[in-house]
One Martini backbone bead per residue (centre of mass of N, CA, C, O) as a GRO file, in nm:
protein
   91
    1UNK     BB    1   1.562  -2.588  -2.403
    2UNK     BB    2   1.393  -2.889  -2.484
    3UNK     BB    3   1.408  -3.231  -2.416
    4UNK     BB    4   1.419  -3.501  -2.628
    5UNK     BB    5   1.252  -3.827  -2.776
    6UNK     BB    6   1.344  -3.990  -3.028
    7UNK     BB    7   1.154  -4.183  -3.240
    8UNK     BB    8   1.313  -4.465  -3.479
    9UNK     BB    9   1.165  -4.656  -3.738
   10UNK     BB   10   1.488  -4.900  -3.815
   11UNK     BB   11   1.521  -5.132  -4.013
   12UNK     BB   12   1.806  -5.277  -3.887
   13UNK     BB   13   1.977  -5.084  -3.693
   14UNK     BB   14   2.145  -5.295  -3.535
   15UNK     BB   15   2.315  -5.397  -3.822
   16UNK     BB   16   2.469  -5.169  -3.822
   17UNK     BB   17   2.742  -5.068  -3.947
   18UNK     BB   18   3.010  -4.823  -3.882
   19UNK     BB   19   3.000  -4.709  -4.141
   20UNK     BB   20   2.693  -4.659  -4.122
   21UNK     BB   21   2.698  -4.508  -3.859
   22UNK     BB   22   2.858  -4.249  -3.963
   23UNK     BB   23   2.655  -4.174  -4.215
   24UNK     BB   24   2.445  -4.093  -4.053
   25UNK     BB   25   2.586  -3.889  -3.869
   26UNK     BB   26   2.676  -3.709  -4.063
   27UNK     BB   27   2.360  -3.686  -4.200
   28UNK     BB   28   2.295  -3.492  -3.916
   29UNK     BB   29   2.482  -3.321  -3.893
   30UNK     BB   30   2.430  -3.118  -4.167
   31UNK     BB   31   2.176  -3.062  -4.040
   32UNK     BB   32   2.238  -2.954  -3.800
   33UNK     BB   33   2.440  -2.694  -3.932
   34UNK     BB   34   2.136  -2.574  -4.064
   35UNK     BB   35   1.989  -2.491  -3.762
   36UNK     BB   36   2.151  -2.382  -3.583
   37UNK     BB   37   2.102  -2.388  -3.243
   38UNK     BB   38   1.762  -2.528  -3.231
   39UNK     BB   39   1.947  -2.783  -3.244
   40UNK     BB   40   2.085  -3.075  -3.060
   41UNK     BB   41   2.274  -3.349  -3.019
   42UNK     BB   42   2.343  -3.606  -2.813
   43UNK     BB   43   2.216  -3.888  -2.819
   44UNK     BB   44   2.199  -4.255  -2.916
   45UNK     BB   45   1.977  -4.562  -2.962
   46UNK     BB   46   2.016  -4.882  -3.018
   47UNK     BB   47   1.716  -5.109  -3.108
   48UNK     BB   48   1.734  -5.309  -3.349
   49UNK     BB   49   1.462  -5.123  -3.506
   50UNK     BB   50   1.543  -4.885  -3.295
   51UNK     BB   51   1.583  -4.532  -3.228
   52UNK     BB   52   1.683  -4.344  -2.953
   53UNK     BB   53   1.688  -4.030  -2.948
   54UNK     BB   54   1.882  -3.695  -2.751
   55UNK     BB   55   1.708  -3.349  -2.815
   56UNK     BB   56   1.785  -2.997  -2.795
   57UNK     BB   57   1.504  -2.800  -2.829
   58UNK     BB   58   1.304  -2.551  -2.909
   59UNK     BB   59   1.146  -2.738  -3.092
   60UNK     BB   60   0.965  -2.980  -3.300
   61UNK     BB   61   1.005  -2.809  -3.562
   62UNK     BB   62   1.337  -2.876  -3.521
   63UNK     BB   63   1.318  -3.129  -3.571
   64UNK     BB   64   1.155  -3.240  -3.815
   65UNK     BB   65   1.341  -3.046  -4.000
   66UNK     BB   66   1.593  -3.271  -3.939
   67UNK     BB   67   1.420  -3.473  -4.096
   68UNK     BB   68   1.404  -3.351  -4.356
   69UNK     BB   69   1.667  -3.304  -4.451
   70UNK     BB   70   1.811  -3.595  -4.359
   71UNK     BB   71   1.573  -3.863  -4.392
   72UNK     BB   72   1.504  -3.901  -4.104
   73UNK     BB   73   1.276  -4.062  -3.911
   74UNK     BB   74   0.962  -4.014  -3.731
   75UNK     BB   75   0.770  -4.157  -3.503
   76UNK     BB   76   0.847  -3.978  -3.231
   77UNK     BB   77   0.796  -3.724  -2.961
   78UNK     BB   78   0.939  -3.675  -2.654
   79UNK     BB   79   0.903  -3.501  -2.359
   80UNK     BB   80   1.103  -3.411  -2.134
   81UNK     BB   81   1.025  -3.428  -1.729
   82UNK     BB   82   1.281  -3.600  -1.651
   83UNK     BB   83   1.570  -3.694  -1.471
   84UNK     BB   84   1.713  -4.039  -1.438
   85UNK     BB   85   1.899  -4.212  -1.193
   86UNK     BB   86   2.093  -4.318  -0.883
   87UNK     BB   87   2.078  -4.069  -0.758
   88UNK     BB   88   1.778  -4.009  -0.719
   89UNK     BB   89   1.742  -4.168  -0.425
   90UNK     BB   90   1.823  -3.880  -0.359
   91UNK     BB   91   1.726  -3.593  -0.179
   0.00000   0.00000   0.00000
Protein backbone atom coordinates (compact mmCIF):
# COMPACT_ATOMS: atom_id res chain seq x y z
CA UNK A 1 0.00 0.00 0.00
CA UNK A 2 1.13 3.37 -0.76
CA UNK A 3 1.10 6.28 1.68
CA UNK A 4 -0.88 9.63 0.23
CA UNK A 5 -2.09 12.92 1.28
CA UNK A 6 -5.72 14.16 0.09
CA UNK A 7 -5.89 17.51 -0.06
CA UNK A 8 -9.81 18.59 0.28
CA UNK A 9 -10.85 21.97 -0.68
CA UNK A 10 -13.89 22.30 2.28
CA UNK A 11 -15.58 25.61 2.24
CA UNK A 12 -15.55 26.48 6.38
CA UNK A 13 -13.99 23.31 7.58
CA UNK A 14 -12.24 24.53 10.29
CA UNK A 15 -15.66 25.82 11.74
CA UNK A 16 -16.93 22.19 12.15
CA UNK A 17 -19.03 21.44 15.15
CA UNK A 18 -18.19 17.92 17.01
CA UNK A 19 -21.26 16.67 16.04
CA UNK A 20 -20.21 17.44 12.53
CA UNK A 21 -16.83 16.26 12.23
CA UNK A 22 -18.16 12.85 14.01
CA UNK A 23 -21.14 12.57 11.32
CA UNK A 24 -18.14 13.32 8.43
CA UNK A 25 -16.18 10.85 10.20
CA UNK A 26 -18.68 8.49 10.71
CA UNK A 27 -19.90 8.87 6.72
CA UNK A 28 -16.16 8.23 5.68
CA UNK A 29 -15.37 5.21 7.36
CA UNK A 30 -19.10 3.34 6.08
CA UNK A 31 -17.28 4.23 2.95
CA UNK A 32 -14.15 2.76 3.54
CA UNK A 33 -16.03 -0.59 4.66
CA UNK A 34 -16.94 -1.09 1.41
CA UNK A 35 -13.66 -0.75 -0.46
CA UNK A 36 -11.68 -2.72 3.02
CA UNK A 37 -8.57 -3.67 2.61
CA UNK A 38 -8.08 -1.36 -0.63
CA UNK A 39 -8.09 2.22 1.24
CA UNK A 40 -7.40 2.77 4.59
CA UNK A 41 -7.50 6.03 6.41
CA UNK A 42 -4.95 7.34 9.01
CA UNK A 43 -5.90 10.88 10.01
CA UNK A 44 -6.68 13.85 8.83
CA UNK A 45 -6.01 17.90 9.74
CA UNK A 46 -8.33 20.53 9.42
CA UNK A 47 -7.13 23.89 7.95
CA UNK A 48 -9.74 26.62 7.62
CA UNK A 49 -10.89 25.81 4.21
CA UNK A 50 -9.28 22.78 3.68
CA UNK A 51 -8.64 19.21 5.04
CA UNK A 52 -5.65 17.30 4.37
CA UNK A 53 -6.38 13.76 4.90
CA UNK A 54 -3.24 10.60 5.49
CA UNK A 55 -4.20 6.97 3.23
CA UNK A 56 -2.77 4.16 2.91
CA UNK A 57 -4.38 2.65 -0.54
CA UNK A 58 -3.67 0.27 -3.25
CA UNK A 59 -3.53 3.10 -5.76
CA UNK A 60 -5.61 6.78 -6.04
CA UNK A 61 -8.45 4.42 -8.15
CA UNK A 62 -9.48 3.21 -4.55
CA UNK A 63 -9.20 6.85 -2.70
CA UNK A 64 -11.43 8.59 -5.91
CA UNK A 65 -13.97 5.31 -5.15
CA UNK A 66 -14.32 6.27 -1.43
CA UNK A 67 -14.82 9.73 -2.46
CA UNK A 68 -17.45 8.71 -4.67
CA UNK A 69 -19.02 6.91 -2.35
CA UNK A 70 -18.76 9.07 0.84
CA UNK A 71 -19.49 12.30 -1.20
CA UNK A 72 -15.85 13.95 0.60
CA UNK A 73 -14.70 15.67 -2.31
CA UNK A 74 -11.11 15.84 -3.34
CA UNK A 75 -9.09 18.75 -4.66
CA UNK A 76 -5.65 17.02 -5.16
CA UNK A 77 -4.20 13.37 -4.28
CA UNK A 78 -0.32 13.58 -3.23
CA UNK A 79 1.62 10.39 -3.22
CA UNK A 80 4.24 10.66 0.08
CA UNK A 81 7.91 10.13 -0.96
CA UNK A 82 9.72 10.94 2.58
CA UNK A 83 7.84 10.70 6.04
CA UNK A 84 9.97 12.98 8.39
CA UNK A 85 9.88 14.23 11.67
CA UNK A 86 12.38 15.45 14.30
CA UNK A 87 13.92 11.82 14.57
CA UNK A 88 14.88 12.58 10.80
CA UNK A 89 18.11 14.84 11.78
CA UNK A 90 19.88 12.18 12.91
CA UNK A 91 21.31 9.79 9.84
Amino acid sequence: MKKCVIERDIPEAGKMTDDEAAAAAQNSNAALAQLAPAVRWQQSHVAGDKIFCVYLADGEEAIRKHSEISGIPITAIYPVDRVMDPSSAQS
